[in-house]
N, C-alpha and C positions, 0 to 999 in steps of 0.2 A: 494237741488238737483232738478234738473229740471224733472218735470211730463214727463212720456212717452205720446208721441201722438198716440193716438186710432181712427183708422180709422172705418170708418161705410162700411158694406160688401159693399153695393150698391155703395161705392168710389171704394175700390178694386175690385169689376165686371169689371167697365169702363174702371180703369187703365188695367187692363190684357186684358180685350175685346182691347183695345190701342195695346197693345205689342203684342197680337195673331193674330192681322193684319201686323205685318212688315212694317209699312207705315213709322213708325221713328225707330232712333236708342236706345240706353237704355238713353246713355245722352242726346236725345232730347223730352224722355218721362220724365225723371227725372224733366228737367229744366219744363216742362208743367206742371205737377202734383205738384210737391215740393214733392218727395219723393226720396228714396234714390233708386240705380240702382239696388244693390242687392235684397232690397223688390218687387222691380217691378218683378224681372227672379222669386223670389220665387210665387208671385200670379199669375204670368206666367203658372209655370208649377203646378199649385195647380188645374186654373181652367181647364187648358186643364185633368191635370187626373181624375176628378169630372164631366165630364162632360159629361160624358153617363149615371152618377145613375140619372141627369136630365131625363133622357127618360126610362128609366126601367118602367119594368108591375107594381110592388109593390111600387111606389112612393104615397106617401098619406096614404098609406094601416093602420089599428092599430091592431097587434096582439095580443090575450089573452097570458101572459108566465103562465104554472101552475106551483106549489108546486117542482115537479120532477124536472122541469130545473132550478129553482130558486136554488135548491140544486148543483145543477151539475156547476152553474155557480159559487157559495160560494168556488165549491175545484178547478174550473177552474182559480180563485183569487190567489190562496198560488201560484199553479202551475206559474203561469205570474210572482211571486214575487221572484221565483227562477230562472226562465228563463232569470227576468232583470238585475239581478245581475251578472248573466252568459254573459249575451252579453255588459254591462255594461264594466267588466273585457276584455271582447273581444275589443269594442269601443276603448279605451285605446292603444291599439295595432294600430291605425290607426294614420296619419301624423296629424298634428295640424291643418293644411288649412281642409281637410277631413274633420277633426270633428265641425271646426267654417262654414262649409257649412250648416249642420244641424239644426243650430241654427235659431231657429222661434222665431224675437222680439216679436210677437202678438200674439202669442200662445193664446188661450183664456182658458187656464185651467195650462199650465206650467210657469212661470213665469223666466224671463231673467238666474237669479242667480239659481232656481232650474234645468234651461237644463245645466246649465253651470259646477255646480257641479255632474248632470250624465255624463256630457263628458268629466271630469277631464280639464276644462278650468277657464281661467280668465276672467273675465268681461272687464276689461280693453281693452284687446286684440278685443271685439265681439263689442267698439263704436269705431274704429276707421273709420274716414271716407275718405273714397275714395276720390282721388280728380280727377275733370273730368278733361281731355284730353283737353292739352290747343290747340289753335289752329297752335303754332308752332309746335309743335308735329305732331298732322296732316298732317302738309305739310311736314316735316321731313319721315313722314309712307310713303311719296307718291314719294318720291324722292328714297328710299330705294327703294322700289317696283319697281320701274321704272330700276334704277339702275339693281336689283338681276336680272330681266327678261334677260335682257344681259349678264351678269357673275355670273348664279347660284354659283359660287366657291369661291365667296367675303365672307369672314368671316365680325367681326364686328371689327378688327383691319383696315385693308382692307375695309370697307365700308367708317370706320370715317374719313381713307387718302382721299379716293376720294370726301368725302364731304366737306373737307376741303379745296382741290384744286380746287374746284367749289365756294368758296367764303361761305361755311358752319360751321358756327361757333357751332362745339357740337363734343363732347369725346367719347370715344372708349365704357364706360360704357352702355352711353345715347344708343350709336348704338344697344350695343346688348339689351339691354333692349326693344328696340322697335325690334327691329327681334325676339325675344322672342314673343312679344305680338301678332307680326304678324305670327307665326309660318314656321319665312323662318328659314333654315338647309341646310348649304353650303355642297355641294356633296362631298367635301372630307372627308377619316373619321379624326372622332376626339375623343378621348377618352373618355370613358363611365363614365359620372361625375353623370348618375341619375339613380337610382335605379326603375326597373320596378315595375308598379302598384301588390302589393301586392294578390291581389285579379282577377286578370287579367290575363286571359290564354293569351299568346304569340305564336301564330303557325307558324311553318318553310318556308320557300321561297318555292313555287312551279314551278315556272316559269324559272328554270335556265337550258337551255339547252331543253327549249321544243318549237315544234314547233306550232306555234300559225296561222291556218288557216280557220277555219270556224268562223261566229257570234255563238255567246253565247256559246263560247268556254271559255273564260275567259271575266269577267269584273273587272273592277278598279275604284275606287272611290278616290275624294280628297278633302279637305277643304281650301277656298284659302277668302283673305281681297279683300273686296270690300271699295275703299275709298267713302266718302259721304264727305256733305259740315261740317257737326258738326258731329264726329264721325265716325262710318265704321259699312256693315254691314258682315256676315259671309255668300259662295257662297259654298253648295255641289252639286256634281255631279254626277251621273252614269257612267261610258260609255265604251260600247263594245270595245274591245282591238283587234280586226282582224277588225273591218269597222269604228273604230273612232267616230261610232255613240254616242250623249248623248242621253241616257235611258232617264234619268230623274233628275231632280234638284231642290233644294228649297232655299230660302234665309231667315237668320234668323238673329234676331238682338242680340241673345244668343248665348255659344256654346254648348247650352247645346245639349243632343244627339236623343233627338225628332227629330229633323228638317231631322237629319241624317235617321234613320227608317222610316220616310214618305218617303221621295226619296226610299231607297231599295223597301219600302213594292211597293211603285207606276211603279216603273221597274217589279220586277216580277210579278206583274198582270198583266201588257201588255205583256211581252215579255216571260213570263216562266222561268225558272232558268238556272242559267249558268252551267257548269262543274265546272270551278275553280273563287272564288272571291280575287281579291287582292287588299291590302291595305294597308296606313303606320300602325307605330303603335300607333297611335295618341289616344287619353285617348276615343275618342266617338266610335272609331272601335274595340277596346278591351272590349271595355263594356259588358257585358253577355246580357243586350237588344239587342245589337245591332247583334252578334254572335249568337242569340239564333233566331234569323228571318233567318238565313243563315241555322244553322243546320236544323231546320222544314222543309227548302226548300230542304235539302238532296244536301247541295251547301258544295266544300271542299274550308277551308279557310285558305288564303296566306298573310303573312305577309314580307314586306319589311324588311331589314337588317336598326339596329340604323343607323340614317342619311345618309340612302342609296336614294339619291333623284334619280337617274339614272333608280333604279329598278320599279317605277310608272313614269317614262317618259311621256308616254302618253298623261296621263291626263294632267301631267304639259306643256308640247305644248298647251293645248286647253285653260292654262289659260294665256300663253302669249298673243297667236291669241285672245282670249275675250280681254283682258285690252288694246292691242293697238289699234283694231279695232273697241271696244265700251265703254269702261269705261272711260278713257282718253281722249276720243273725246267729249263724251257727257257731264262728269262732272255732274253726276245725284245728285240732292238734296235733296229727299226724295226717302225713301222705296219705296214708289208705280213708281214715275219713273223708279227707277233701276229695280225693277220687270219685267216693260213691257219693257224698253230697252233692259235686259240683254234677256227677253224671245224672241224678236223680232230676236235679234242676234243669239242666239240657234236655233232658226227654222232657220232663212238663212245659217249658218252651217251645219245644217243637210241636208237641201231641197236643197242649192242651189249652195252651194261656194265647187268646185271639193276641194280633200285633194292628198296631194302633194305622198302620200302614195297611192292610188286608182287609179293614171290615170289620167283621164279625169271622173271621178265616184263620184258624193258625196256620204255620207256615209249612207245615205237612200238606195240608189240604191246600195251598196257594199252590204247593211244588208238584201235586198233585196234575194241576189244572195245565197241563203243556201245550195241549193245543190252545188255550184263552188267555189272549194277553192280557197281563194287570197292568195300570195306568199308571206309570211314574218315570220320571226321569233323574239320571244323574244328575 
């Protein structure tokens, strides 16, 4: 049986310090490192949540324990060996992808087969390896994309006709498979084939029949592919729903729901909280992180109807106007390009390029205008 490879921390700094910069995407950290994409998102988000006891008062510190807490931590022991068992049982109850996320190869105290057997899992299933995104695929993602921009209402039957009558050789499967990946949802509805996250509040449409006239009346966020040369990376957004304004936005090479909470948390500290927030129901908006920055802010939370792409409009206008007028043109190679391209773009959106919605007004000068309402409805 072949030895596990054991990285030394100082390799795992570099690689996460790699991915905490967005300069590459996962498979073009992977192919530079030699490690697999999945370990890179886990020392991803290992070192970003570790990385404040770096600067805490007590770091270094050595404290006496006496006799009393020595005691108290002996029954604090059984306590934790009932608890695990308890959530153990609970674990169980979660989907299989759910509980193989959990799974830490380098655990330095659990060992593969010991987390495997707490999470009611097979080993077999936690070496499968991922295979990277070959490059016809890629250009396949960017042809879709391009494509849905024109006819959000293209299912993946209807995508693979038109790809085929453009001289594309790839099946109806391949299609939805990659619209999956990319997270496009044709605006027509379609039957409820998945069952919502378990653990994940779902809150009602608030936006039907109201009229939408002042900034920071309502905001709306979305998650949209950014194509790259080797891979893609993930683009969120902010952005006020009466002036069109982007709040704020971050690009991440993960999906995971960090990137998403630095955007919100970096809107409401410049701009104050909205009245109503809306958003699909996408697994990083339902998150209780992500939900619990909203309730603190005393912000009432709205969720889009399954595959309601009509009901966050908005934001999806800002990401066709971004991909034909910057992503497309430029053809960005690395993370740090598309960074400063795509931030380049967002300021000349907000500062400079009127919206067809304002007048003659960009959406700085709309967001501007607080006390004079602009005339629109959701």
């Amino acid at each position: 049986m072949k030895k596990r490879t054991r990285y030394p921390a100082d390799f795992k700094a570099q690689v996460a310090l790699d991915a905490i910069r967005e300069e590459l995407t996962l498979a073009e950290l992977s192919k530079k490192h030699g490690v697999h994409p999945n370990m890179i998102s886990n020392w991803k988000r290992a070192a970003v949540k570790n990385m404040s006891a770096a600067f805490g008062k007590d770091v270094g510190l050595v404290t006496s324990v006496s006799d009393a807490e020595i005691d108290k931590l002996h029954s604090k022991i059984g306590q934790l060996v009932v608890e695990r068992d308890f959530l153990k049982r609970g674990l169980r109850s979660l989907g299989k992808d759910r509980r193989q996320m959990r799974i830490e190869k380098h655990h330095p105290q659990l060992s593969v087969r010991r987390q495997c057997k707490l999470l009611s899992l097979t080993r077999s299933g936690i070496y499968y390896h991922l295979v990277e995104v070959r490059p016809e695929n890629l250009n396949f993602m960017q042809i879709i994309d391009q494509q849905f921009l024109k006819t959000p209402w293209y299912g993946s039957r209807q995508m693979a006709r038109h790809m085929k009558r453009h001289g594309h050789e790839t099946g109806r499967h391949r299609v939805r498979r990659l619209m999956r990946l990319m997270r496009l949802v044709p605006i027509y509805q379609v039957p409820n084939t998945s069952k919502k996250h378990p653990q994940h509040k779902i809150y009602p449409y608030l936006l039907r029949r109201l009229k939408i006239e002042h900034p920071n009346h309502v905001w709306c966020t979305d998650i949209t592919y950014i194509p790259m040369r080797r891979g893609f990376l993930s683009l969120v957004a902010i952005m006020d729903w009466a002036t069109r304004k982007v709040l704020a936005w971050r690009l991440s090479n993960t999906m995971a729901v960090e990137f998403c909470i630095e955007a919100l948390k970096e809107a409401l500290a410049k701009y104050g909280p909205p009245k109503i927030f809306n958003t699909d129901q996408g697994s990083q908006f339902t998150s209780d992180s992500f939900t619990q920055v909203l309730s603190d802010a005393n912000v009432k939370i709205s969720m889009d109807g399954r595959g309601r792409w009509i009901d966050n409009r908005m934001i999806e206008r800002l990401w066709l106007s971004l991909k034909y007028e910057c992503v497309y043109i430029h053809a960005f190679e690395t993370g740090k390009e598309a960074l400063q391209g795509i931030g380049k773009w967002l300021k000349y959106y907000n500062t400079e390029r009127p919206h067809s919605r304002l007048g003659i007004l960009t959406p700085d000068e709309a967001y501007a205008m607080k006390t004079e309402p602009i005339t629109m409805a959701a």
